[in-house]
N, CA, C, O and CB atoms as a CASP TS submission, in Angstrom:
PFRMAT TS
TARGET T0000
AUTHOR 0000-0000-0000
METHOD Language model
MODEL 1
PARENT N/A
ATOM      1  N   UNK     1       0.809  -1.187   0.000  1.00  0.00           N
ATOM      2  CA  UNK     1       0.000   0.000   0.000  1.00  0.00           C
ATOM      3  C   UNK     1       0.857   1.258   0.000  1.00  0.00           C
ATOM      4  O   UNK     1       0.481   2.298  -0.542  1.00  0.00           O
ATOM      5  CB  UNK     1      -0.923  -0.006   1.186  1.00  0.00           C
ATOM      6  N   UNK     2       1.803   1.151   0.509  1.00  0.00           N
ATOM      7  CA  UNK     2       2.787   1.967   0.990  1.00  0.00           C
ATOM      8  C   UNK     2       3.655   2.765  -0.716  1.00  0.00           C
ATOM      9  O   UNK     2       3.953   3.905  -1.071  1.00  0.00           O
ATOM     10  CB  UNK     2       3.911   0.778   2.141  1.00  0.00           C
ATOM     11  N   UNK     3       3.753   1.522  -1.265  1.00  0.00           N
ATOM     12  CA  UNK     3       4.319   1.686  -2.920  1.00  0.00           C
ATOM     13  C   UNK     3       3.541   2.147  -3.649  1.00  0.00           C
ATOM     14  O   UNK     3       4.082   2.794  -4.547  1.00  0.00           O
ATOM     15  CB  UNK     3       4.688   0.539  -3.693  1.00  0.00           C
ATOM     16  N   UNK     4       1.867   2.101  -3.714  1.00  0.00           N
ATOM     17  CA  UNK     4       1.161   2.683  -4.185  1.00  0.00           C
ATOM     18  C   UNK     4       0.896   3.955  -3.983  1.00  0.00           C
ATOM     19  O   UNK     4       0.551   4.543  -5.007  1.00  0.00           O
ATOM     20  CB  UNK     4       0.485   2.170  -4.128  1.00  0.00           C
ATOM     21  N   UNK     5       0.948   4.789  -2.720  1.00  0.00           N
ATOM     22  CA  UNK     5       0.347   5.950  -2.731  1.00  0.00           C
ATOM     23  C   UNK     5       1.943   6.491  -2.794  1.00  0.00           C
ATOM     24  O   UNK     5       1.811   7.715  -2.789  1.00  0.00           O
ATOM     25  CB  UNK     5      -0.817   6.348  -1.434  1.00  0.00           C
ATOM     26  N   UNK     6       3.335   6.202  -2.850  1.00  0.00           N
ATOM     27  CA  UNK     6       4.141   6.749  -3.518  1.00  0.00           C
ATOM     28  C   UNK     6       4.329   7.145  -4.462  1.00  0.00           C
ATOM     29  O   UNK     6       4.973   8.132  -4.818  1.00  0.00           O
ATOM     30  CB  UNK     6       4.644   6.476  -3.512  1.00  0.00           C
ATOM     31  N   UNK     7       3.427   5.935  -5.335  1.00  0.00           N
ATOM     32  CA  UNK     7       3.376   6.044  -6.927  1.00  0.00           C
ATOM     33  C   UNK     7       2.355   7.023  -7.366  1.00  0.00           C
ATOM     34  O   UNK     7       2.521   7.740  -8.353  1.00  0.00           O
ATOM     35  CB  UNK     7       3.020   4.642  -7.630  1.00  0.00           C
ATOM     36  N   UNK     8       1.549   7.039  -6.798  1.00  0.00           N
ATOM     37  CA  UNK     8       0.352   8.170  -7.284  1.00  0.00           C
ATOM     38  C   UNK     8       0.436   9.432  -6.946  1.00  0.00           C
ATOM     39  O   UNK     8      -0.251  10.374  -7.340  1.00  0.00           O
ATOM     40  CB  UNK     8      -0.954   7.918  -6.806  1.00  0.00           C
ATOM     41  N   UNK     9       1.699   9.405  -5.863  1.00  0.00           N
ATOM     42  CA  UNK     9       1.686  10.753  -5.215  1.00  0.00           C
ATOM     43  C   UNK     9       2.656  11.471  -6.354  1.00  0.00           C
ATOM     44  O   UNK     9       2.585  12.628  -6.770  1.00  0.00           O
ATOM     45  CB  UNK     9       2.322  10.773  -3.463  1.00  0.00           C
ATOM     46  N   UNK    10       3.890  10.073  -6.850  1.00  0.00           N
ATOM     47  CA  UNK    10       5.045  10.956  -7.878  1.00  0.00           C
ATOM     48  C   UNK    10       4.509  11.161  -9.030  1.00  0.00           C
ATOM     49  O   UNK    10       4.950  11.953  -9.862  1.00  0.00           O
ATOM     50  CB  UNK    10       6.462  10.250  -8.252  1.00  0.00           C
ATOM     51  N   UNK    11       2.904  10.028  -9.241  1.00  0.00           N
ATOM     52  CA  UNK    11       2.371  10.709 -10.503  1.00  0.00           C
ATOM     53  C   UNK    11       1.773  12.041 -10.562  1.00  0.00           C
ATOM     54  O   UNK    11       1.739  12.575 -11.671  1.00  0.00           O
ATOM     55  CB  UNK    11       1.436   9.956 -11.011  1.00  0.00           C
ATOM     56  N   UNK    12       1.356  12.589  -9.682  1.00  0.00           N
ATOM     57  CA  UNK    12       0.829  14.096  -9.320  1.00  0.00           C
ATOM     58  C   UNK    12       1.915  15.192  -8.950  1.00  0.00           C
ATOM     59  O   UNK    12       1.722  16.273  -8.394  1.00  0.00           O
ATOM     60  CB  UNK    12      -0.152  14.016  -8.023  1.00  0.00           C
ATOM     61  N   UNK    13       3.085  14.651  -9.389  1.00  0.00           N
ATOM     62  CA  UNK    13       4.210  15.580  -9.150  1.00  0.00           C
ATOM     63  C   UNK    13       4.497  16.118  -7.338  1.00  0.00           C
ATOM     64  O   UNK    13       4.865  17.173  -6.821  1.00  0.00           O
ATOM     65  CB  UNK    13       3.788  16.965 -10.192  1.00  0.00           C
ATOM     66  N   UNK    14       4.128  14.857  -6.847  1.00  0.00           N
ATOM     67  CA  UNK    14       4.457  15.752  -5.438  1.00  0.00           C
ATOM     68  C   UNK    14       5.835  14.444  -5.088  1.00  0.00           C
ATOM     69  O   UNK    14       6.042  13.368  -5.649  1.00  0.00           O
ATOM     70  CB  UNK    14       2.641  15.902  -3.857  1.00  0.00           C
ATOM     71  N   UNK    15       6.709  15.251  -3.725  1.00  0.00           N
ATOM     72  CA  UNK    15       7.465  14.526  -3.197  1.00  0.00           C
ATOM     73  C   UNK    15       7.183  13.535  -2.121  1.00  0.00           C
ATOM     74  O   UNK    15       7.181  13.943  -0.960  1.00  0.00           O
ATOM     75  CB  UNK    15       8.196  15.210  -2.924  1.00  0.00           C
ATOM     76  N   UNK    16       6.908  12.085  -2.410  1.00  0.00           N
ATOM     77  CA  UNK    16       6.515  11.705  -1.134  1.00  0.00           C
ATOM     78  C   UNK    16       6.968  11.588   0.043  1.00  0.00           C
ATOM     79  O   UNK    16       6.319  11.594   1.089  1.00  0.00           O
ATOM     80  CB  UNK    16       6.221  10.946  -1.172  1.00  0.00           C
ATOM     81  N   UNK    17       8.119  11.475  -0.103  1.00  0.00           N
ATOM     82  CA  UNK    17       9.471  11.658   1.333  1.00  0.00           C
ATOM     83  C   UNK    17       8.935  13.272   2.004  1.00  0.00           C
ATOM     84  O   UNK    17       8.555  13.381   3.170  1.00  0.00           O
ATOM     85  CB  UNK    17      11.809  11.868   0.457  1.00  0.00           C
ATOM     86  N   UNK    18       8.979  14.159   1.264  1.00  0.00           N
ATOM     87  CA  UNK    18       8.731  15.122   1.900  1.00  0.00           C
ATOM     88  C   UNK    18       7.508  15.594   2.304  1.00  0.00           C
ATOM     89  O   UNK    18       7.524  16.617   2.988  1.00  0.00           O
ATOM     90  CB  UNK    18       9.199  15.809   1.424  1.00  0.00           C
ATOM     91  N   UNK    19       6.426  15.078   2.036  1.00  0.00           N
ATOM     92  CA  UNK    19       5.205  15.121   2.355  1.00  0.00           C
ATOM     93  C   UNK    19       4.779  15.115   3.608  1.00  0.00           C
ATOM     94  O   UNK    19       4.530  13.927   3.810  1.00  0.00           O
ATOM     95  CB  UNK    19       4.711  14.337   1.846  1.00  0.00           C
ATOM     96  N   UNK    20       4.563  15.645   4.477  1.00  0.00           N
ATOM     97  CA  UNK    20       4.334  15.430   6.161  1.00  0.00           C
ATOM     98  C   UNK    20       3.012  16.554   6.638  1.00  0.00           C
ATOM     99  O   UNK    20       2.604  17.698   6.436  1.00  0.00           O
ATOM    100  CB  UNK    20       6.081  15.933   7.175  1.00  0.00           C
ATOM    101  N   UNK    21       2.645  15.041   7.569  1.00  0.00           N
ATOM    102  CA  UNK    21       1.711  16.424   8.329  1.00  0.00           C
ATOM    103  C   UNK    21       1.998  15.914  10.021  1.00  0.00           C
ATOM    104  O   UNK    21       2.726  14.990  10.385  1.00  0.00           O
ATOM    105  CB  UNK    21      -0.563  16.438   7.799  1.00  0.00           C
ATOM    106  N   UNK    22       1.309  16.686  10.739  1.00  0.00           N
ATOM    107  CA  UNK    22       1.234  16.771  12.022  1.00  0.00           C
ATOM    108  C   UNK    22       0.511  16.106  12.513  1.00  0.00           C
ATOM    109  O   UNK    22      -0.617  16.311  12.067  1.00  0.00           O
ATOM    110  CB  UNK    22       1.061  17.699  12.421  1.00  0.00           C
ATOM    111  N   UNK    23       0.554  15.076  13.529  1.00  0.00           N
ATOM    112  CA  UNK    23      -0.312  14.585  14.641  1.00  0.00           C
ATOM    113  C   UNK    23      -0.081  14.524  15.815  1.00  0.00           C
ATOM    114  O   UNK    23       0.940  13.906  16.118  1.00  0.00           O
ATOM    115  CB  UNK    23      -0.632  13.598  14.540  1.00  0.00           C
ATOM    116  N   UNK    24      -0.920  15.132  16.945  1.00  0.00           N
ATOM    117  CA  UNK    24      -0.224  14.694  18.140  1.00  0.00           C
ATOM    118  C   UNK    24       0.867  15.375  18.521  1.00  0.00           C
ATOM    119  O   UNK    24       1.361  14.873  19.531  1.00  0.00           O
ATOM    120  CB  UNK    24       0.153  13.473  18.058  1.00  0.00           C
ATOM    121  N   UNK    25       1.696  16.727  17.947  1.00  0.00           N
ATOM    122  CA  UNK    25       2.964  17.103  17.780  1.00  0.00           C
ATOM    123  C   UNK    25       4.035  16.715  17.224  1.00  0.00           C
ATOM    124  O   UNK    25       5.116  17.304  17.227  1.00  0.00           O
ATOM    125  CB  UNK    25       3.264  17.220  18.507  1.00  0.00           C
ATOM    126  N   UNK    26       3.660  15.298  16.524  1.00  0.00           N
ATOM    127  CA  UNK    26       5.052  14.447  16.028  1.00  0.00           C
ATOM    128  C   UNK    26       4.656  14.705  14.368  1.00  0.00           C
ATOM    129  O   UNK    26       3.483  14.839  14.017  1.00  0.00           O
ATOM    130  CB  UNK    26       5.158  12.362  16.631  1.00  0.00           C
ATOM    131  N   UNK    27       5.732  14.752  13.470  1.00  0.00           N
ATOM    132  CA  UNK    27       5.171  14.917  11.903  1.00  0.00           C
ATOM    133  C   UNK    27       5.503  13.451  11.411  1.00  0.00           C
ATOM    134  O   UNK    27       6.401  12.718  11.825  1.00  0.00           O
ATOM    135  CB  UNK    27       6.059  16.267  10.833  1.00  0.00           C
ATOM    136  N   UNK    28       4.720  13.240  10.590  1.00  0.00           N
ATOM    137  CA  UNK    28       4.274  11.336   9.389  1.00  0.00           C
ATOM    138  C   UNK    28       4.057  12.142   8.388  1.00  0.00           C
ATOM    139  O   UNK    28       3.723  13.278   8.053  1.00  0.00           O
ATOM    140  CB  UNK    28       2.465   9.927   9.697  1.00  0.00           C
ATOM    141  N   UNK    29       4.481  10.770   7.934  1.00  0.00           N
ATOM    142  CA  UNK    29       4.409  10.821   6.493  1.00  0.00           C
ATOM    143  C   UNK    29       3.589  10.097   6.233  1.00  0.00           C
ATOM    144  O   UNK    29       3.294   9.140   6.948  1.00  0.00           O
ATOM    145  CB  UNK    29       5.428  10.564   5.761  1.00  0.00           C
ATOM    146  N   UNK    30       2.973  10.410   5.043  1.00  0.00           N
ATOM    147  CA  UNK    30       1.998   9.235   4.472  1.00  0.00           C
ATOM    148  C   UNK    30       2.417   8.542   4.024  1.00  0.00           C
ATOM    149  O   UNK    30       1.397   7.922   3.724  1.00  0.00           O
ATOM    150  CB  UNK    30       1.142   9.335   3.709  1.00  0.00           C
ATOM    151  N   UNK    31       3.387   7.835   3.526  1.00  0.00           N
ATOM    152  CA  UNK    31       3.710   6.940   3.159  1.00  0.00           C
ATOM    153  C   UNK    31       4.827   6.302   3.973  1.00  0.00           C
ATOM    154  O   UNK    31       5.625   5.597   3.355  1.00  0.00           O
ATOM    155  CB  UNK    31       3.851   7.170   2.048  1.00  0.00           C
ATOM    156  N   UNK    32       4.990   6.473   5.374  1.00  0.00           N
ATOM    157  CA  UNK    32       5.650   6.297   6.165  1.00  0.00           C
ATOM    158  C   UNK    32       7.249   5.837   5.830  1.00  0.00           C
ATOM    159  O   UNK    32       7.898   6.499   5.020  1.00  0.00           O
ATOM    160  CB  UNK    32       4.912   5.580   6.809  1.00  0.00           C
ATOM    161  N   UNK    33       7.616   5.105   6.250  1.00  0.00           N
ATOM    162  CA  UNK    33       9.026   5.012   5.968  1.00  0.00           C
ATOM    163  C   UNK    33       9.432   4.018   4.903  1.00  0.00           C
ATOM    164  O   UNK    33      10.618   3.904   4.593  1.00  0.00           O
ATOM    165  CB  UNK    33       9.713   4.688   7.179  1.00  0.00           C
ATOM    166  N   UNK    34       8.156   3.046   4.139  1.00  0.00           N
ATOM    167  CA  UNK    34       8.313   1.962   3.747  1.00  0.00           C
ATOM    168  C   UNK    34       7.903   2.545   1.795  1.00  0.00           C
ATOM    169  O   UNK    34       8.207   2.136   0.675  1.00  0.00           O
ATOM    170  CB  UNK    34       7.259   0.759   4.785  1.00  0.00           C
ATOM    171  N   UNK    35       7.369   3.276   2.169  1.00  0.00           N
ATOM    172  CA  UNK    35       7.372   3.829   0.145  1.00  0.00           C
ATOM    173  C   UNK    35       8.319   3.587  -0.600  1.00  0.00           C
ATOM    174  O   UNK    35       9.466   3.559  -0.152  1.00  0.00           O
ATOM    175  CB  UNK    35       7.387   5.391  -0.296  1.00  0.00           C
ATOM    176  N   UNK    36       8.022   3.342  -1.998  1.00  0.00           N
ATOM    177  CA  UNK    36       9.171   3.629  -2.538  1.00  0.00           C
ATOM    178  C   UNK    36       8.332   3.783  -4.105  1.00  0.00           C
ATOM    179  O   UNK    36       7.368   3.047  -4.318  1.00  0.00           O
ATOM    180  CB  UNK    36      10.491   2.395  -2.242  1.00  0.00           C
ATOM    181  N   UNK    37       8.789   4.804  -5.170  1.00  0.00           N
ATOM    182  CA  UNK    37       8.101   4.432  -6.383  1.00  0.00           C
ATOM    183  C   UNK    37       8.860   3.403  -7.547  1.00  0.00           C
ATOM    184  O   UNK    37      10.023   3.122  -7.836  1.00  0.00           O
ATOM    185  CB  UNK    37       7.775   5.781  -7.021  1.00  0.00           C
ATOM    186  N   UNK    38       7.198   2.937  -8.137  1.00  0.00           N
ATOM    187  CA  UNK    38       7.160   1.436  -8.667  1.00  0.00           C
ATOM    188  C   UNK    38       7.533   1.983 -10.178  1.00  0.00           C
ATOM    189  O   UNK    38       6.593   2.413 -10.846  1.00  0.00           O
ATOM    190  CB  UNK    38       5.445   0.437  -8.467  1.00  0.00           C
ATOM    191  N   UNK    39       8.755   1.990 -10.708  1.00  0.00           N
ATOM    192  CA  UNK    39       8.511   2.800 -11.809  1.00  0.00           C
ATOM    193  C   UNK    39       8.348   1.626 -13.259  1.00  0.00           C
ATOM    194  O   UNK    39       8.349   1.869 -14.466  1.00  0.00           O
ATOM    195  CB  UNK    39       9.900   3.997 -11.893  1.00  0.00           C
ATOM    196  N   UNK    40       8.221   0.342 -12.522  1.00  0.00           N
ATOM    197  CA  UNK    40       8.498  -0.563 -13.161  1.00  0.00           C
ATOM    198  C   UNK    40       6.854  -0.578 -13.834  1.00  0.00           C
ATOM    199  O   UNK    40       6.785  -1.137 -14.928  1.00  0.00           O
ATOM    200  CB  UNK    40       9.195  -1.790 -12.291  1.00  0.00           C
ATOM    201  N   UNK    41       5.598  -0.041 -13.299  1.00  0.00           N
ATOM    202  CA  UNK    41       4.443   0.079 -13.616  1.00  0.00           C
ATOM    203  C   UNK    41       4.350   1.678 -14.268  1.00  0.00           C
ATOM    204  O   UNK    41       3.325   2.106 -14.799  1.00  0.00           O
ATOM    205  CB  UNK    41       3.587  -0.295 -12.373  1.00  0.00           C
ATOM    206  N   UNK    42       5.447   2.365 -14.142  1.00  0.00           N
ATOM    207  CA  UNK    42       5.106   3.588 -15.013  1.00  0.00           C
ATOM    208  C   UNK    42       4.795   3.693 -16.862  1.00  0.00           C
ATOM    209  O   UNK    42       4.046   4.498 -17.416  1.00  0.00           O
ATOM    210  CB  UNK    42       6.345   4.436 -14.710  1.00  0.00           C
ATOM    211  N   UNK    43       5.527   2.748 -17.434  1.00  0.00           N
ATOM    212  CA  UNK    43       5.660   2.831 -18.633  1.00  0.00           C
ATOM    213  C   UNK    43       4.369   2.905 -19.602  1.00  0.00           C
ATOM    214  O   UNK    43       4.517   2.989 -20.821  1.00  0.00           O
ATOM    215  CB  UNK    43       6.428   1.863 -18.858  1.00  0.00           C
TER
END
């Protein structure tokens, strides 16, 4: 799940590593630490 919303996020031109929001005072990522994009499904 984690590879997917990486992939959709780099298809919308955003950075997913840098993507963060706030909870609680601590910042996440949505795609937590385990993303990575699938570029092998880009073509």
């Amino acid at each position: 799940m984690h590879d997917l919303h990486s992939t959709m996020l780099h298809l919308m031109g955003m950075d997913h590593e840098r993507l963060t929001y706030r909870f609680s005072g601590r910042d996440f990522r949505l795609t937590d630490v385990h993303g990575r994009v699938v570029t092998e499904i880009l073509t």
